[in-house]
N, C-alpha and C positions, 0 to 999 in steps of 0.2 A: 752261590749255587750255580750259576751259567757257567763259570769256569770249570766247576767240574762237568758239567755237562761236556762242554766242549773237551776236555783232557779224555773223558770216557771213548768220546767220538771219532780221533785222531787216534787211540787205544784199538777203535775197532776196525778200521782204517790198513791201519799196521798190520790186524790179524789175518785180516780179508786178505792182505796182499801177498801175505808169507801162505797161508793156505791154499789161494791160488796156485801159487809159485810149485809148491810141492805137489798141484795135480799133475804139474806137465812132466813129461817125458824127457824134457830135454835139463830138467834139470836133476832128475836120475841122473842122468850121461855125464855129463859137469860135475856131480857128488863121485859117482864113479871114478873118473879122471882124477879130482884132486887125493881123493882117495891113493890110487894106484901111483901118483907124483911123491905120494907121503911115505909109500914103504909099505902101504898096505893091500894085500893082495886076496878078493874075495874069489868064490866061484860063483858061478852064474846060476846056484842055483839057490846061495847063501843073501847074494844082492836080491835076487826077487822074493823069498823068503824077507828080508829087510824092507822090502818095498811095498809088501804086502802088509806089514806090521804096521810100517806109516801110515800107509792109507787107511788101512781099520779103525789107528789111534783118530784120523781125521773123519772118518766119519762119526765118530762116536762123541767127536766135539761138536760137530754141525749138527747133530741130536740135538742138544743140550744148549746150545749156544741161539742168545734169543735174536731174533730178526728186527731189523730197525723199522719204527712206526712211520 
């Protein structure tokens, strides 16, 4: 039973850090970038349209998503 505790904990760990990750700005710019290296070319008004969809999906996880005791 503790090892799943701990596997759940390192699970949430991971999520924290990827959600972090996608509040900042600069890793828009870096998605962007490799993006634009790949062949793909958005407008600036399609990326924040996209960027505004992440965030939403992100908020609507942090709803939901239970807070550690």
């Amino acid at each position: 039973m503790r090892l799943y505790v701990e596997e759940d904990n390192k699970t949430m760990k991971i999520v924290n850090y990827i959600l972090n990750r996608l509040k900042e700005r600069s890793t828009w710019s870096g998605g962007a970038t490799l993006l634009a290296l790949a062949g793909i070319n958005l407008d600036p008004d399609q990326f924040a349209a996209i960027g505004s969809a992440v965030i939403g999906i992100i908020g609507a996880v942090e709803i939901f998503r239970r807070e550690k005791k």
